[in-house]
C-alpha positions in Angstrom: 109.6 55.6 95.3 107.6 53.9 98.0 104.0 55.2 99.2 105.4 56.7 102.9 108.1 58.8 100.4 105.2 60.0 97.8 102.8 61.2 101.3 106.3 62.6 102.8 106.9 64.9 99.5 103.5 65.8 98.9 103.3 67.0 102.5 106.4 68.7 102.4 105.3 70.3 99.1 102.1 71.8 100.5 101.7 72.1 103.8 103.9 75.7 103.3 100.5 76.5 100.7 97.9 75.5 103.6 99.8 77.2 106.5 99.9 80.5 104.5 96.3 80.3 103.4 95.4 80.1 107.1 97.2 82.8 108.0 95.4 84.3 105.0 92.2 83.5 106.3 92.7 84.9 109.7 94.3 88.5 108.4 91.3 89.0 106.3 89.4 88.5 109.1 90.2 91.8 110.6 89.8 93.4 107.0 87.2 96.3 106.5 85.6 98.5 104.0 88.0 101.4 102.5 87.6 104.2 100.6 86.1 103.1 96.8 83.9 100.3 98.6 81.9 102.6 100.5 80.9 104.2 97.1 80.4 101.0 95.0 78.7 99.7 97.9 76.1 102.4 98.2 76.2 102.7 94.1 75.7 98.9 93.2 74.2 96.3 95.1 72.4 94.6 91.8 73.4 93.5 88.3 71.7 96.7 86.6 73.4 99.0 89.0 76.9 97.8 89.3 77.1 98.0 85.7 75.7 101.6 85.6 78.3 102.4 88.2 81.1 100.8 85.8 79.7 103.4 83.0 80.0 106.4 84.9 83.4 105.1 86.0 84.0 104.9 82.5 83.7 108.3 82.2 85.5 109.9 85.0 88.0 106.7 86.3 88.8 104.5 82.8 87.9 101.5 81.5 89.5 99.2 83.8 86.9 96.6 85.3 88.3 95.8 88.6 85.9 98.2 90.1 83.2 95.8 88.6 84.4 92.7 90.0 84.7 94.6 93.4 81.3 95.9 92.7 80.4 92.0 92.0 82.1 91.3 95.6 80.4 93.6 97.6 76.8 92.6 96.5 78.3 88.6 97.5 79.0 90.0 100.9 82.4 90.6 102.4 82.9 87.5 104.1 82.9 86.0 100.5 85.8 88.3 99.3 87.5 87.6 102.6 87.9 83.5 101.9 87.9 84.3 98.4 90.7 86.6 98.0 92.5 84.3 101.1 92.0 81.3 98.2 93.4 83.7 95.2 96.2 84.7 97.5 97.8 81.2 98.3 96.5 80.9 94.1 99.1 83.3 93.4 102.1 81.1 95.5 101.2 78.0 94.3 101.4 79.5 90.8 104.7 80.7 91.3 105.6 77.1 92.6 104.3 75.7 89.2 106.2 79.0 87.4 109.1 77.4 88.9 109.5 74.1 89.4 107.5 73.2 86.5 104.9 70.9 88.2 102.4 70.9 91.3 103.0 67.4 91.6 105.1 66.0 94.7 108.4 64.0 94.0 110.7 62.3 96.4 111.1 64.0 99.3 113.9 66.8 98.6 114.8 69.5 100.6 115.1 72.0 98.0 111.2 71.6 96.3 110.0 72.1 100.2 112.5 75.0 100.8 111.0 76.3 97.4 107.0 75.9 98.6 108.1 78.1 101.1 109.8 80.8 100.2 106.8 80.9 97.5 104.0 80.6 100.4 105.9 84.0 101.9 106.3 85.4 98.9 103.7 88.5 99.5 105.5 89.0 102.6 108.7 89.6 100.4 107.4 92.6 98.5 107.5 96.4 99.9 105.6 97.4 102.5 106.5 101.2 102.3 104.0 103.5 100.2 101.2 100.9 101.3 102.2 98.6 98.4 101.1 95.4 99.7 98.1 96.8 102.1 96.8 98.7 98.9 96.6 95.1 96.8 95.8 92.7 99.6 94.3 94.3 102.3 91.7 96.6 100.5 88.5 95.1 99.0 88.8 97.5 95.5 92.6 97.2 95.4 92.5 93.4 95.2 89.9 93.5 92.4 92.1 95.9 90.6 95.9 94.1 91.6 95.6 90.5 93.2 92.5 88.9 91.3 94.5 90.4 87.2 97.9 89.4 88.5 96.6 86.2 89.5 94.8 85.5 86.0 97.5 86.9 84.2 99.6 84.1 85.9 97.1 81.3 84.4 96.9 83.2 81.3 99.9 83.5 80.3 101.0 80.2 81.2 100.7 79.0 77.1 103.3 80.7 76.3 105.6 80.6 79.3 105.8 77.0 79.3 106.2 77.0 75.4 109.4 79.2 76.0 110.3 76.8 78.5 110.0 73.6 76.7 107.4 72.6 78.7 103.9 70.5 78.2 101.0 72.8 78.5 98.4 70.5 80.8 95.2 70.0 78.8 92.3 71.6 81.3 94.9 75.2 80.7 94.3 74.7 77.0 90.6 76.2 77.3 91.7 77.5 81.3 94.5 79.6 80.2 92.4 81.8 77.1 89.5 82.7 79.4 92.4 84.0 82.2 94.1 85.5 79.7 91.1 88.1 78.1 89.8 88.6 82.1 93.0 89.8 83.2 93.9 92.3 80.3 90.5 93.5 80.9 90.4 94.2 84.3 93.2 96.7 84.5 95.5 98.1 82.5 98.8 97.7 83.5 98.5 94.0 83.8 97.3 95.1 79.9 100.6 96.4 78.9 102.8 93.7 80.8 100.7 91.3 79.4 101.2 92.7 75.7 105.0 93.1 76.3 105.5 89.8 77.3 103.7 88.4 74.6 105.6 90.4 72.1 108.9 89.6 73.2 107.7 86.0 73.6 106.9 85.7 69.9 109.6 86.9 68.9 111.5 83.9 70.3 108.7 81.4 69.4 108.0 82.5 66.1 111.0 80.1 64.7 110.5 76.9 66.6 106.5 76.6 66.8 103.6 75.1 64.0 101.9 77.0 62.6 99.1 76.3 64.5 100.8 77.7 67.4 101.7 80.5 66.2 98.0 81.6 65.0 96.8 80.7 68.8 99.8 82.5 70.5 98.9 85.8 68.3 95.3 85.4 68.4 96.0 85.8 72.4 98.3 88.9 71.4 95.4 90.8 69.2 93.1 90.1 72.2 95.5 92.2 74.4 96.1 94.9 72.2 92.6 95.2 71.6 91.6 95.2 75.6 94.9 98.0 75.5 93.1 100.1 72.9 89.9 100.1 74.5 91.6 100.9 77.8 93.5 104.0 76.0 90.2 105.2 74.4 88.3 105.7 77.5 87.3 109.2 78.3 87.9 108.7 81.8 91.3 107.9 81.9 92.0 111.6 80.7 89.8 113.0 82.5 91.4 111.1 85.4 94.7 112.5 84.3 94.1 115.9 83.7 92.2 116.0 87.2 95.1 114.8 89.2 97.7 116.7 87.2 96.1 120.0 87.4 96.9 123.2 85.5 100.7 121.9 85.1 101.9 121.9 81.5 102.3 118.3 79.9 106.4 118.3 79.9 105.7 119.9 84.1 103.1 117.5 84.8 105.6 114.5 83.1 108.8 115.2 84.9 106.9 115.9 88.1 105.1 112.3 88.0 108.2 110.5 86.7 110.0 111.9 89.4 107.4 110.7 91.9 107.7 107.4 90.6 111.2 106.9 90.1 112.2 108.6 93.2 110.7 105.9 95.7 112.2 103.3 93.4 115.7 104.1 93.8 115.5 105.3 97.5 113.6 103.5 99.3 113.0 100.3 97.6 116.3 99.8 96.1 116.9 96.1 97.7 114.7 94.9 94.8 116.4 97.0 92.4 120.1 95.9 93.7 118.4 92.1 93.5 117.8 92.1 90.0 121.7 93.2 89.3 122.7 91.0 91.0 121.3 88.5 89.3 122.2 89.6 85.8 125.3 89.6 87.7 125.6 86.3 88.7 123.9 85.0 85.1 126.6 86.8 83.7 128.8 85.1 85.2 127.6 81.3 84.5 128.3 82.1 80.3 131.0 80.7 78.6 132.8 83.4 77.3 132.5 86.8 79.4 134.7 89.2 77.1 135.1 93.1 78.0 131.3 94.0 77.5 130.2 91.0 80.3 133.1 92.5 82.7 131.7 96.4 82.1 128.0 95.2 82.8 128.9 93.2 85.8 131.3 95.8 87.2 128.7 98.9 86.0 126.0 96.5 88.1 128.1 95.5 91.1 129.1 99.7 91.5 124.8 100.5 91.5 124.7 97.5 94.0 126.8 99.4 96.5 126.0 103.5 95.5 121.9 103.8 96.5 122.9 101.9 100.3 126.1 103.9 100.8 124.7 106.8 99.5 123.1 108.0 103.0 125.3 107.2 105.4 128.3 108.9 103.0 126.1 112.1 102.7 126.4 111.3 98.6 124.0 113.7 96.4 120.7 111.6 96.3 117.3 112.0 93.8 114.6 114.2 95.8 111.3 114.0 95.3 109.1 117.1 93.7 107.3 117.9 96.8 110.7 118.5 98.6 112.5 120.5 96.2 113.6 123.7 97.3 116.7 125.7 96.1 118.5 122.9 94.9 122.6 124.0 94.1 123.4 123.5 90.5 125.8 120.8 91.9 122.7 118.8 93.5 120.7 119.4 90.0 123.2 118.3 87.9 123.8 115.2 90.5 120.3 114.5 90.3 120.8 114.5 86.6 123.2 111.8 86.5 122.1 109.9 89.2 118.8 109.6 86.8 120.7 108.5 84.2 122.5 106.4 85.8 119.3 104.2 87.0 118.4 104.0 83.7 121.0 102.7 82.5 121.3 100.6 85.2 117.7 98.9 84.5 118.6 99.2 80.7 121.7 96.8 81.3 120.3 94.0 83.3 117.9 93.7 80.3 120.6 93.6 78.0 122.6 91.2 80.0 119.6 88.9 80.4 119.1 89.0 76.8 122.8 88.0 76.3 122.3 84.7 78.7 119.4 83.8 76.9 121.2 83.4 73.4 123.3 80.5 74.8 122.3 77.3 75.1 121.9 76.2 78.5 125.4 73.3 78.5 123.6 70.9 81.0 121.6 70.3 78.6 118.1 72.7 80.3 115.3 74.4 78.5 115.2 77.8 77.0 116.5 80.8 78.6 114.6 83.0 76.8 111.5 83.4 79.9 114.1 85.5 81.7 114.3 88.4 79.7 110.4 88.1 78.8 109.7 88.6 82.3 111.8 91.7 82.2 109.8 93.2 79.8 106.7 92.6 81.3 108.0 93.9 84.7 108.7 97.0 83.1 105.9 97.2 80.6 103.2 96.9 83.3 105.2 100.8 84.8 105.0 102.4 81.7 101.4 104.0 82.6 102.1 105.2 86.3 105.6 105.9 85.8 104.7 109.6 84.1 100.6 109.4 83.5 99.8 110.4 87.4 101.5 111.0 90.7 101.5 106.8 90.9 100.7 105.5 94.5 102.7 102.5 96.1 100.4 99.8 94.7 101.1 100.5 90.8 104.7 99.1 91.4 103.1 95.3 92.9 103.1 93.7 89.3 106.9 95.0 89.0 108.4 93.5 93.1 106.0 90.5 92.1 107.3 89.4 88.8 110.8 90.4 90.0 110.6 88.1 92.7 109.3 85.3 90.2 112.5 85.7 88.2 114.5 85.5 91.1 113.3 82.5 92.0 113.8 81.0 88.8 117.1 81.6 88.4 117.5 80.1 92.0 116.4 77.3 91.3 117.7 76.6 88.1 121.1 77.4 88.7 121.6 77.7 92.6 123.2 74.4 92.4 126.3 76.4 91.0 125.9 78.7 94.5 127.5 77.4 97.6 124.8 77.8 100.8 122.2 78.8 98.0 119.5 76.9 101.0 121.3 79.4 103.1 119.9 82.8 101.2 116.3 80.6 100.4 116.2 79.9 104.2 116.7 83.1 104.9 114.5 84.8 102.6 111.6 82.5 104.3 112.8 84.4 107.7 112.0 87.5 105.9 108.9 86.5 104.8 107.8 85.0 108.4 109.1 88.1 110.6 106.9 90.4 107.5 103.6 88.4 108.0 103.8 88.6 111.9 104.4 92.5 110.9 100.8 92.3 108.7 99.1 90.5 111.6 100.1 93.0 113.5 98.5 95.6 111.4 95.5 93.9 110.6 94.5 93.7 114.5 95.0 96.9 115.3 93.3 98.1 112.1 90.4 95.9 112.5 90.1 96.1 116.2 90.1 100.2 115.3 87.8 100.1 111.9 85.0 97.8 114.2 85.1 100.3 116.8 84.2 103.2 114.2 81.4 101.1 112.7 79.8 100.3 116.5 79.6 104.2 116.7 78.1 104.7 113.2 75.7 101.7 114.2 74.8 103.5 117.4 74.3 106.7 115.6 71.8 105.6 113.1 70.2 104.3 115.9 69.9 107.7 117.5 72.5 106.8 120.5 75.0 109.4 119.8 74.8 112.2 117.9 78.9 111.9 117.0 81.2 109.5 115.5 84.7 110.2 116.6 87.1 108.9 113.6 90.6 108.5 115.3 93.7 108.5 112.6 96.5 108.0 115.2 94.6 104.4 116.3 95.5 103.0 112.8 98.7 101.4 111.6 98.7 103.0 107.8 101.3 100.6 106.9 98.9 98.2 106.5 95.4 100.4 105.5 94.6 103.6 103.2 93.0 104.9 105.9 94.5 108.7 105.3 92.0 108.2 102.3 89.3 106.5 103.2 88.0 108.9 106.2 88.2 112.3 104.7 86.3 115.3 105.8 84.3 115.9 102.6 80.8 116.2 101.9 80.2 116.5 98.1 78.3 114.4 96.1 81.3 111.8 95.6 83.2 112.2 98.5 83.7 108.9 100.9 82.3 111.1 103.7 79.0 111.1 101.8 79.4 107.3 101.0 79.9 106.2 104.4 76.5 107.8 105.3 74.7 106.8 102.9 76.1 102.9 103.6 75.3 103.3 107.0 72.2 105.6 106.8 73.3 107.9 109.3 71.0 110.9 109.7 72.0 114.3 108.6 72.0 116.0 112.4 74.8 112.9 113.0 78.5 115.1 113.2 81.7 113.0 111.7 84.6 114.2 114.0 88.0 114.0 113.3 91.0 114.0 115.5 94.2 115.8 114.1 96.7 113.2 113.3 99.8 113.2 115.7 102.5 111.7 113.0 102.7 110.2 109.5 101.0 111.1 106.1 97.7 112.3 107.6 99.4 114.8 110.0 100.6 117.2 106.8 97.3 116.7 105.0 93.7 116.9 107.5 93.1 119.6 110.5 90.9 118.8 112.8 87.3 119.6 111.8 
């Protein structure tokens, strides 16, 4: 390979990385303060009292320490979590690229390692956007700390023993990087806790026959760690306290079917293209082994059927799952529908495991790696749901580590076996589209949400300084795809309400009024009056 070929592939390989983090750049631009950053704001502001915050979270929120690290941001400064969490963003892509492809460094100039760069520079563009998924983990200061900055770090952390299942060369700076990733990201939430812990599990127990010793003692050294940082999170008063505040008087086996069914509803309705994704995938794996037999032909056909039912399902007026909230007199035929349909999904996510489990037993015939990081993925998908899935009424954001590692695996499999798929570029190139047409979509959002935020703060400015005696809060000039903002601007004046944070962060005096307009459509309209 020449020099002009090596300068053509490394440019091909990341100039996708440099045009996202850009973009990156410019939508956190428009970010603001939401919600929890008011109140860490106001609380913290030095060493001493960020960590007092953290113990009083520790007794009414858990032991997670995202809040500390956005505590740790707020005293930098927000332009420093803007470019820094721009930086951890594109962090996140290139580690998928590396997930992938196995190396950061450029080859020849191939078409498929830049189509790759790119669908991986989009890639946050590719998860939901309903439920305020992504706005919740990128665009909000506390969100990130608690989904982008541990997801990230689980990525470099668990790298040991992905590229061990892999058959891979583990590069010698990730050998002290990797440990140090590893114990920050169980620690600073607890889902990326459990999916951490399940992946290591199920990765040992296809390492534990072809590793040294050696490896072995490091590889469950990392595992104690985990479970330790998962027992200290399952001890902490506050995650009860948490639980039995948002659950209410309900009975446990009321308050557990109620959140389940908040969870799982969501899931199959409205962000069933990622479920459908996965089958077909186990589908098409399924279909690359050497001998299929009845069980491979029931899974596939089982898979194809759930592929086509939740799209259909509308438009052919079938029985579909309802979610608590709007349950009224159901017919025993719509309860005993919603009853199988349940099952059904279960199942359905039950048998793409087992199918990836029964690709990874066979030896890849062209002579590749290991299978076996498919189904670990799996479980870690899955194990970081185990908490919001029935502990709370989850919000949107507690299913990002499940979209984000599904989206990894799908990539993998593209491009380890989308040579066997004809026009295989064709579905990468289009994915890209996706992911272009969704960031102009956050840009969007994050202009009118900024432009809207900095006209609030101007007012709150002008208050303080005794030029109006009212601060008009507008719902209906906010896009809440992309902000919490039916959260953040409540009217609420106790002690830890975000009404009272926002006046102490802006020292607004007390004769100052907070007004509210009623909001005309969305979330905020069934839930505030006008005050």
């Amino acid at each position: 390979m020449n020099e002009g070929q090596k300068n053509s592939g490394r440019f091909l390989n990341y100039a996708p990385f440099l045009i996202s983090l850009v973009f990156w750049l410019v939508i956190y631009s428009y970010t603001f303060l939401q919600g929890d950053d008011y109140r860490f704001s106001v609380n913290g502001g030095s060493f001493p009292r960020i960590w007092n915050e953290y113990l009083d979270y520790y007794t009414y929120g858990g032991a997670r320490m995202g809040n500390l690290l956005a505590g740790l941001f707020l005293m930098a400064g927000m332009r420093v979590w803007q470019v820094t969490t721009a930086l951890a963003a594109t962090g996140i892509s290139l580690a998928f690229f590396y997930y992938v492809r196995g190396t950061l460094r450029p080859g020849s100039a191939d078409r498929r390692s830049a189509l790759l760069a790119c669908v991986c520079a989009v890639f946050p563009g590719l998860l939901p956007m309903s439920s305020r998924l992504f706005s919740d983990a990128f665009l909000w200061l506390d969100g990130s700390a608690n989904y982008v900055y541990p997801f990230l770090l689980m990525l470099v952390g668990f790298l040991p023993f992905y590229n061990s299942l892999r058959g891979r060369s583990l590069p010698k700076a990730f050998h002290w990087i990797s440990p140090v990733c590893f114990v920050a990201a169980a620690l600073l939430h607890e889902q990326v806790t459990t999916m951490l812990l399940g992946m290591c599990v199920a990765a040992l127990c296809y390492l534990k026959k072809d590793r040294t010793k050696k490896e072995l003692v490091y590889f469950g050294v990392l595992t104690a760690l985990c479970a330790g940082a998962l027992v200290f999170m399952l001890t902490a008063p506050g995650a009860y306290f948490r639980m039995e505040q948002e659950n209410g008087e309900q009975s446990e086996k009321a308050a557990f079917l109620h959140n389940f069914m908040s969870y799982f509803v969501p899931l199959v309705n409205e962000e069933w293209p990622w479920l459908i994704a996965m089958g077909l995938t186990a589908v098409f794996l399924l279909s690359r082994r050497s001998g299929h037999g009845k069980l491979g032909a029931f899974l596939q056909l089982y898979l194809c059927f759930g592929a086509l039912l939740t799209p259909l399902s509308w438009s052919m007026r079938f029985p579909m799952l309802t979610l608590p909230a709007e349950e009224t007199q159901s017919s025993r035929f719509q309860q005993t529908a919603e009853a199988a349909l349940i099952c059904y999904w279960i199942l359905y996510l039950l048998l793409i495991f087992a199918a990836l489990l029964m690709f990874a037993q066979e030896k890849d015939p062209g002579g590749g790696g290991s299978r076996a990081y498919l189904p670990v993925l799996y479980v870690g998908m899955w194990a970081s749901q185990a908490i919001p899935a029935v502990a709370t009424a989850s919000s949107g954001r507690a299913r990002m580590p499940l979209y984000a590692l599904a989206l990894l695996m799908i990539f993998c499999v593209l491009w380890d076996y989308g040579g066997a798929v004809r026009r295989a570029g064709l579905l990468q190139g289009a994915l890209v589209l996706i992911g272009i047409v969704s960031f102009a979509c956050i840009a969007r959002g994050a202009v009118i949400n900024g432009t809207a935020a900095a006209d609030i703060e101007r007012q709150m400015l002008e208050a303080r300084q005794g030029e109006r005696s009212t601060v008009l809060i507008d719902y209906n000039r906010f896009d809440w795809t992309f902000c919490n903002v039916t959260y953040i601007f409540k009217p609420d004046k106790r002690p830890r309400s975000y009404e009272t944070a926002i006046r102490k962060y802006y020292g607004l005096p007390d004769s100052v009024k907070i007004q509210y307009t009623k909001a005309k459509a969305g979330r905020g309209a069934a839930v505030y009056e006008l005050k």
